[in-house]
C-alpha positions in Angstrom: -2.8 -7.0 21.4 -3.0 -6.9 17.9 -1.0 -9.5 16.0 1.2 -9.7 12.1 1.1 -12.7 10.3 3.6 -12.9 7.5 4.1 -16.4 5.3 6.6 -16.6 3.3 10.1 -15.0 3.4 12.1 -15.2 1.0 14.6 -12.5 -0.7 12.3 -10.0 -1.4 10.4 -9.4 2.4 13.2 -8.5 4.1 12.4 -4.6 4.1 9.0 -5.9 4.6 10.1 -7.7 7.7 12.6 -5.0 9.0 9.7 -2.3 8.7 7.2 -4.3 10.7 9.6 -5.5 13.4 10.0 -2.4 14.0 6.6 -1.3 14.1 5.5 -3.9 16.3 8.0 -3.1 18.7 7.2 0.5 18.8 3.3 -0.7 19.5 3.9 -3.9 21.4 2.4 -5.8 18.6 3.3 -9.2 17.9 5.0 -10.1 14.6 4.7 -13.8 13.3 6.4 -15.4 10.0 6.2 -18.8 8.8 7.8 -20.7 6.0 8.4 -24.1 4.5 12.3 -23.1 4.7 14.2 -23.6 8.0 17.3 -21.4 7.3 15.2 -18.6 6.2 13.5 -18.6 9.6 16.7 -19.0 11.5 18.1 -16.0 9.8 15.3 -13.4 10.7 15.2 -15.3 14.5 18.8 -14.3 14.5 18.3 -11.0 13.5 15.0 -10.1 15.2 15.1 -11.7 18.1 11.5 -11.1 19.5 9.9 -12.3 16.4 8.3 -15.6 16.4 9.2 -18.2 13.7 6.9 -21.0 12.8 7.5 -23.9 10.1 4.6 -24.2 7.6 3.9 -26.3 4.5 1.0 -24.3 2.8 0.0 -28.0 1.1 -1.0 -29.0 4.7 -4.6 -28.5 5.1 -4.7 -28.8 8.5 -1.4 -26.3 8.9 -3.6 -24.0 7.0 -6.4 -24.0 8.9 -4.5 -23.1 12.4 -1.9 -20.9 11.2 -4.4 -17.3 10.5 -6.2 -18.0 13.4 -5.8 -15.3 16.2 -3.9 -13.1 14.1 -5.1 -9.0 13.3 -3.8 -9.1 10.0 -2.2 -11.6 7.5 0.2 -10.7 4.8 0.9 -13.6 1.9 4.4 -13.3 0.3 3.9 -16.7 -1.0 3.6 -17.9 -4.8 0.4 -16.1 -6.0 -1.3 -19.7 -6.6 -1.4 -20.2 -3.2 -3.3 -16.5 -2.3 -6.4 -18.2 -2.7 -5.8 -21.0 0.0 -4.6 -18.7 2.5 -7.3 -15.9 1.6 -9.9 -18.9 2.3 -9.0 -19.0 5.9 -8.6 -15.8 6.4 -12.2 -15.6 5.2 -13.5 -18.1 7.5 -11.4 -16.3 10.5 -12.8 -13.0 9.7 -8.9 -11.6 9.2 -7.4 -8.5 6.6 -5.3 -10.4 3.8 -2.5 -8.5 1.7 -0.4 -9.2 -0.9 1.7 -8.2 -3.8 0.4 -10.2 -6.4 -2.2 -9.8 -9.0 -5.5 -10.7 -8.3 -6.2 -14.2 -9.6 -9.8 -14.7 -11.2 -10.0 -17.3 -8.2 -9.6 -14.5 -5.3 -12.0 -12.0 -7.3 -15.0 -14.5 -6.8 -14.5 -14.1 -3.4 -15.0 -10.4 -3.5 -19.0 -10.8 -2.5 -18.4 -12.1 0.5 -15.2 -10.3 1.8 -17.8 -7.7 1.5 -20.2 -8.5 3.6 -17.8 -9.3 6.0 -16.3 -5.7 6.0 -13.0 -7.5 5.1 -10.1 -6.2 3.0 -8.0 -8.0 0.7 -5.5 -6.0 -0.8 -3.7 -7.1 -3.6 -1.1 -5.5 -6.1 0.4 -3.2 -3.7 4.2 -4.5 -4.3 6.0 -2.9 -6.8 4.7 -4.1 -10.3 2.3 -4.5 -9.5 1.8 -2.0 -6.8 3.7 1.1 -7.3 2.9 1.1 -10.9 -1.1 1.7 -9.9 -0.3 3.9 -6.7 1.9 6.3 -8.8 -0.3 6.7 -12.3 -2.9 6.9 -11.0 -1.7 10.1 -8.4 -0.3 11.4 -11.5 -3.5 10.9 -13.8 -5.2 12.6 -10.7 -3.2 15.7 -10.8 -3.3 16.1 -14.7 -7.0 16.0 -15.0 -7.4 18.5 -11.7 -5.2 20.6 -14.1 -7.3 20.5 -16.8 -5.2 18.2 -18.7 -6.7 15.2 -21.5 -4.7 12.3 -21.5 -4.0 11.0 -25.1 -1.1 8.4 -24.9 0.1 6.6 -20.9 3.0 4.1 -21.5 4.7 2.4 -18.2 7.5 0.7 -18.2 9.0 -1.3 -15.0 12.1 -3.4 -14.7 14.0 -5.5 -12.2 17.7 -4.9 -13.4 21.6 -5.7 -12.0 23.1 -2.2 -10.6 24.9 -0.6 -13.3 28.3 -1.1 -11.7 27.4 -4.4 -11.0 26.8 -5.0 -14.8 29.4 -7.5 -16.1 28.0 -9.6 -19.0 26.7 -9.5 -22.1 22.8 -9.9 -21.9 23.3 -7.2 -19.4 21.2 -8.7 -16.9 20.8 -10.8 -13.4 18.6 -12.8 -11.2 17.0 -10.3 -9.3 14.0 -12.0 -8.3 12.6 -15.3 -9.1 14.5 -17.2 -11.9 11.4 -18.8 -13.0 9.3 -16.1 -13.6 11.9 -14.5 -15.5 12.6 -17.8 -17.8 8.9 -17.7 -18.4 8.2 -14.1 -18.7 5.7 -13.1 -21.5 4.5 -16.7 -22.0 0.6 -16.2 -23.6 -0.8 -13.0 -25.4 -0.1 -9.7 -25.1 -2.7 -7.1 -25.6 -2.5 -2.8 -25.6 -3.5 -0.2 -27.5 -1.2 2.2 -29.7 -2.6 5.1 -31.9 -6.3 3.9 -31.3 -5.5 0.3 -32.6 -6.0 -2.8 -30.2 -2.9 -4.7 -30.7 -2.9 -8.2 -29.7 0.6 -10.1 -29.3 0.9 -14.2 -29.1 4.5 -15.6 -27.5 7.1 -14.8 -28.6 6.3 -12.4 -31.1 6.2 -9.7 -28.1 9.9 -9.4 -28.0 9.5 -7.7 -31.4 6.9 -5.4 -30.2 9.0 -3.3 -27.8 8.9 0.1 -27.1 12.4 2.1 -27.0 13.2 4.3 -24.2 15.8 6.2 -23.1 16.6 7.4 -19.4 19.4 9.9 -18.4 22.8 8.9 -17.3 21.1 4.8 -17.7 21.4 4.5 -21.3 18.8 2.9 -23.4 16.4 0.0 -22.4 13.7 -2.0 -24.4 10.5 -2.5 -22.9 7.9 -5.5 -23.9 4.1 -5.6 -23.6 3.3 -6.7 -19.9 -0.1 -9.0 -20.1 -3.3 -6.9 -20.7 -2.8 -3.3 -20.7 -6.0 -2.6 -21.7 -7.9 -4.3 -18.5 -6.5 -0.3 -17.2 -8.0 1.9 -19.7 -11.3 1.9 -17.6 -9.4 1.5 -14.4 -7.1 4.2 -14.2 -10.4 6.3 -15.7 -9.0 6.6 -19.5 -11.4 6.3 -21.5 -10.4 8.9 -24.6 -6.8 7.7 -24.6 -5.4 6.4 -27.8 -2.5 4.8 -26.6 -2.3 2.6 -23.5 1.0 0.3 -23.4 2.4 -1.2 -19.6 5.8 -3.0 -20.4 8.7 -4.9 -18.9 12.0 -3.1 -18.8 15.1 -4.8 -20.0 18.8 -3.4 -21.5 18.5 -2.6 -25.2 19.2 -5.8 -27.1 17.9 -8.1 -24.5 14.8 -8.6 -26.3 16.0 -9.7 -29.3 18.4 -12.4 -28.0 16.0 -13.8 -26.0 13.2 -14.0 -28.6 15.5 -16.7 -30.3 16.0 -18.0 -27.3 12.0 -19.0 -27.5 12.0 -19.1 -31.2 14.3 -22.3 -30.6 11.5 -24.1 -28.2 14.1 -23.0 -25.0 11.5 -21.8 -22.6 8.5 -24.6 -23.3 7.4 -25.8 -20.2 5.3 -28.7 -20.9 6.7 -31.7 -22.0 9.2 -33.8 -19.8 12.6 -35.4 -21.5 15.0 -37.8 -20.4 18.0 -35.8 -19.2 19.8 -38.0 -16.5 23.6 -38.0 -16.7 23.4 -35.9 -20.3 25.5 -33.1 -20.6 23.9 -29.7 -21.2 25.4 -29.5 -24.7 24.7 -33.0 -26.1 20.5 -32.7 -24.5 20.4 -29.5 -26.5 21.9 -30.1 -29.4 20.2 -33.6 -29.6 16.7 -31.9 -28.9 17.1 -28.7 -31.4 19.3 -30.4 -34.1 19.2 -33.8 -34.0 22.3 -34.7 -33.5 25.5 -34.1 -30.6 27.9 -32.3 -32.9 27.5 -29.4 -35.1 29.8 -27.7 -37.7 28.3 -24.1 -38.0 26.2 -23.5 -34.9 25.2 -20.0 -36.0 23.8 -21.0 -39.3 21.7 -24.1 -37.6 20.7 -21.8 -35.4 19.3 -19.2 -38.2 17.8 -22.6 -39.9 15.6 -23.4 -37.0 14.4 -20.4 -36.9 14.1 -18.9 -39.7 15.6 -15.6 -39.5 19.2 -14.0 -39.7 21.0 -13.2 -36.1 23.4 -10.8 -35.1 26.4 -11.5 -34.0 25.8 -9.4 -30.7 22.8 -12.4 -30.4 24.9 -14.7 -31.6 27.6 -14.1 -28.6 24.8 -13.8 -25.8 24.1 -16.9 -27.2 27.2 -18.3 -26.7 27.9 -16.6 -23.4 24.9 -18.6 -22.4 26.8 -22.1 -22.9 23.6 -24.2 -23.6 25.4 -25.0 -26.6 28.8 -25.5 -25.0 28.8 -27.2 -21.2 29.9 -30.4 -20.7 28.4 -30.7 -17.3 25.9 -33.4 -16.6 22.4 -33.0 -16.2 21.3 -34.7 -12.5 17.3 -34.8 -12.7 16.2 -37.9 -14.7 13.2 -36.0 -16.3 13.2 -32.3 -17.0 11.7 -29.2 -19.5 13.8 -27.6 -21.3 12.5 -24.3 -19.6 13.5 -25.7 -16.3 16.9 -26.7 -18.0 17.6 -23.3 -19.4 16.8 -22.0 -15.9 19.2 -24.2 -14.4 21.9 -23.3 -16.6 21.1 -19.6 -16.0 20.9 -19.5 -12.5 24.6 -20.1 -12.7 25.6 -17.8 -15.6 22.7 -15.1 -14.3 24.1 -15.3 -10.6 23.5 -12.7 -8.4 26.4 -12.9 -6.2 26.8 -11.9 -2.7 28.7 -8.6 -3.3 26.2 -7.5 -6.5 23.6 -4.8 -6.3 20.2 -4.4 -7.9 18.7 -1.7 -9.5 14.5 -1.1 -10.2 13.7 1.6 -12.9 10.3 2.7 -13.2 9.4 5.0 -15.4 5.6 6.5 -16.3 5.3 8.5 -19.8 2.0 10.7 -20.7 1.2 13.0 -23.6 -1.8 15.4 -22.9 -3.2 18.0 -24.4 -4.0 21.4 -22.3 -5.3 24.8 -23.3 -4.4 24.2 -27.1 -0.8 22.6 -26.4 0.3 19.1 -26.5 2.9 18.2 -23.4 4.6 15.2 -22.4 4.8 14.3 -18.9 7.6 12.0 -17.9 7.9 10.6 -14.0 10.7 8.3 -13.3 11.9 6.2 -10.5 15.3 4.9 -10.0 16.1 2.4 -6.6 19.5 1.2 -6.2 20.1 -2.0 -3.4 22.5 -1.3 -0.9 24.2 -3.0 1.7 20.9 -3.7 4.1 18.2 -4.5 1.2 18.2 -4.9 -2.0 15.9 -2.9 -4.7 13.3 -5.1 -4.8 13.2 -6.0 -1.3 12.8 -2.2 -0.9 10.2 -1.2 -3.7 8.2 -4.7 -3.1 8.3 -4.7 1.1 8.0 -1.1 1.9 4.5 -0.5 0.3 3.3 -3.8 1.4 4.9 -2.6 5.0 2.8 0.9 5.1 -0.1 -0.6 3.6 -0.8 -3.0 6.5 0.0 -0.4 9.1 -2.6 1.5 7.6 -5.2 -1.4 7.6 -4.4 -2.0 11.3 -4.5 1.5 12.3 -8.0 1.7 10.5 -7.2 4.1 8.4 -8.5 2.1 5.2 -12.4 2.6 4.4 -12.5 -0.2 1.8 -13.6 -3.6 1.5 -13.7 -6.6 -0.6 -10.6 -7.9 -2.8 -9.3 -4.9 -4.0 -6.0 -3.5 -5.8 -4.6 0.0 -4.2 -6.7 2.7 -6.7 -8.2 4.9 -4.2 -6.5 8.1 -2.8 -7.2 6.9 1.0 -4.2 3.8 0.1 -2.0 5.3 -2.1 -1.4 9.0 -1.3 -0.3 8.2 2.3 2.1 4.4 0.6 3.9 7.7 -2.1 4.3 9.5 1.1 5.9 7.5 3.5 7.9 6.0 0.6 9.5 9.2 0.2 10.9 9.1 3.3 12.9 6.0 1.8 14.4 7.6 -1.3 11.5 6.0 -3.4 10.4 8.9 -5.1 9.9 10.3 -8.9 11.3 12.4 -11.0 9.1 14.4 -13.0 9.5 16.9 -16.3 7.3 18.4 -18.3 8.3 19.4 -22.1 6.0 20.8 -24.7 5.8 18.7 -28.5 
């Protein structure tokens, strides 16, 4: 009897969950998730009541060394710094990883030998990234079977609060991890526009965006996403002049939060005394030197060197960091992590709020003499069952390991979803789920 291991479940593996519960009970497969977090397991025991539950502390060596054991198949919705731990066992145990983070430099050296074992481990096969890769590249596919040459690919991809949902001024909630999002963009950017290798240090890169528009959404920035040039060879693009993958946020959002970073708000490094300060006096103390200040929005400019809007100025504001009196509990604490604590609040997604993911692919490509641009978008909306990202993260995770257990996958070592065999069946399937593009073709 073939057995499911998931670890980790947090917000965004409940479709994930649902799809394989089911699944399992169809084949009278076992399904198996562990996590460090007690209520999360009691929720999906409640819910699914033939799944087993287990408590696990990846940190435990010995935990980690039992857990993959006997199991067909193990999928990691963990932090991606732990991959590597759990793809080590699953090495030794001869067991299928996947997950949907990117492949960590630390994995790929284990690429020989997942090899030789005839192992797969699938990475990059959430949503970004995941459905980013599975969708271009179908897309590139069918363009160059059509005789088209690819001259520009931009991609954009964003987490986003449901537009009816939207209620304040940055335009934006915690959708996923609060932390990731507080440290987004952090290093260098690199793409290439109009045959120029651009290269972007933090946080210059919320000045780089690209401006796109989507019907009945409105307008959204997007800024670089890491190394976009790592896919020129990948996605087979070698003649392109411009190759930009970006992050999605609501016009303006970009240029708030740059000052935001500008100020020192998101460094991570160095520990301060915060213990029974209030959120106003630690950052005031820490950016001006001092607990009271006459003309905030002029300090603010001084520090960093540039005039502000006053559409920044009042996200700013809205924000409070400049503002609460509350009291900070933790004795020691970055001011990234107290930003994020702050936000959390003000950033809450609430109970009754829905979540939105927009995708959205853009190509120019020249055919028989013409120049066309190719647009695909995709537009998820959460609903009462699962949220957005639960959806577009989960469901191609979901299909993927069906198809690894139902050996429909002839591919081994640590590998990302680029081949037809994974992701023509993943956009399939999906569709079946409302997670499809649309696509138009005009002429320039």
């Amino acid at each position: 009897m073939k057995k499911i291991l998931i670890i980790g479940c947090g917000k965004s593996s409940t479709s994930l969950i649902d799809y394989l519960y089911n699944y399992c009970m169809l084949k009278n497969f076992i399904i198996q998730i562990s996590d460090f977090d007690t209520k999360n397991l009691k929720f999906f025991t409640k819910k699914y009541p033939k799944i087993i539950t287990k408590i696990f502390d990846v940190n435990d060596k010995k935990q980690r060394e039992k857990i993959v054991i006997n199991q067909s198949i193990v999928i990691s919705m963990l932090p991606a710094k732990y991959h590597f731990l759990i793809a080590i066992e699953c090495l030794k145990s001869n067991i299928n990883l996947v997950t949907a983070s990117y492949i960590s430099d630390e994995l790929m050296k284990l690429d020989y030998e997942v090899k030789k074992k005839n192992l797969l481990f699938l990475n990059e096969v959430g949503l970004d990234p995941g459905l980013d890769h599975m969708s271009a590249l179908k897309l590139i596919k069918e363009i160059k079977n059509d005789n088209g040459k690819i001259k520009s690919f931009k991609s954009h991809c964003g987490g986003l609060i449901h537009p009816k949902y939207d209620n304040n001024p940055w335009n934006y909630k915690f959708t996923w991890n609060p932390r990731n999002v507080v440290l987004a963009a952090k290093g260098q950017a690199k793409f290439l526009r109009n045959n120029k290798i651009i290269k972007v240090n933090y946080p210059d890169v919320f000045d780089q965006t690209e401006k796109i528009n989507i019907d009945q959404l409105g307008d959204f920035d997007s800024y670089a996403n890491r190394d976009s040039l790592k896919y020129i060879n990948l996605y087979g693009l070698d003649e392109i002049d411009t190759m930009f993958r970006g992050t999605l946020r609501r016009k303006g959002f970009c240029e708030s939060w740059k000052i935001i970073a500008l100020l020192g708000l998101t460094d991570d490094e160095v520990y301060l005394n915060t213990f029974n300060k209030s959120y106003k006096d630690f950052i005031l103390s820490q950016l001006f030197n001092k607990e009271n200040v006459i003309d905030l929005k002029r300090e603010i400019e001084l520090k960093v060197s540039r005039k502000i809007s006053e559409e920044t100025y009042n996200k700013l504001l809205w924000t409070e960091l400049f503002t609460c009196n509350k009291k900070l509990k933790n004795e020691k604490m970055t001011l990234a992590q107290v930003v994020e604590s702050l936000l959390v609040k003000k950033w809450n997604f609430e109970e009754k709020d829905k979540d939105m993911i927009v995708m959205q692919h853009d190509f120019d490509y020249q055919k028989n003499n013409r120049l066309l641009n190719k647009k695909s978008t995709l537009v998820v909306y959460g609903d009462e069952n699962f949220s957005a990202m639960s959806k577009t993260v989960g469901l191609p995770l979901a299909i993927a390991t069906k198809l690894i257990l139902e050996n429909k996958i002839n591919y081994y070592g640590v590998k990302i979803p680029d081949i037809s065999m994974i992701y023509e069946p993943i956009l399939k399937e999906l569709e079946d789920y409302k997670i499809n593009f649309n696509e138009s073709v005009v002429e320039i």
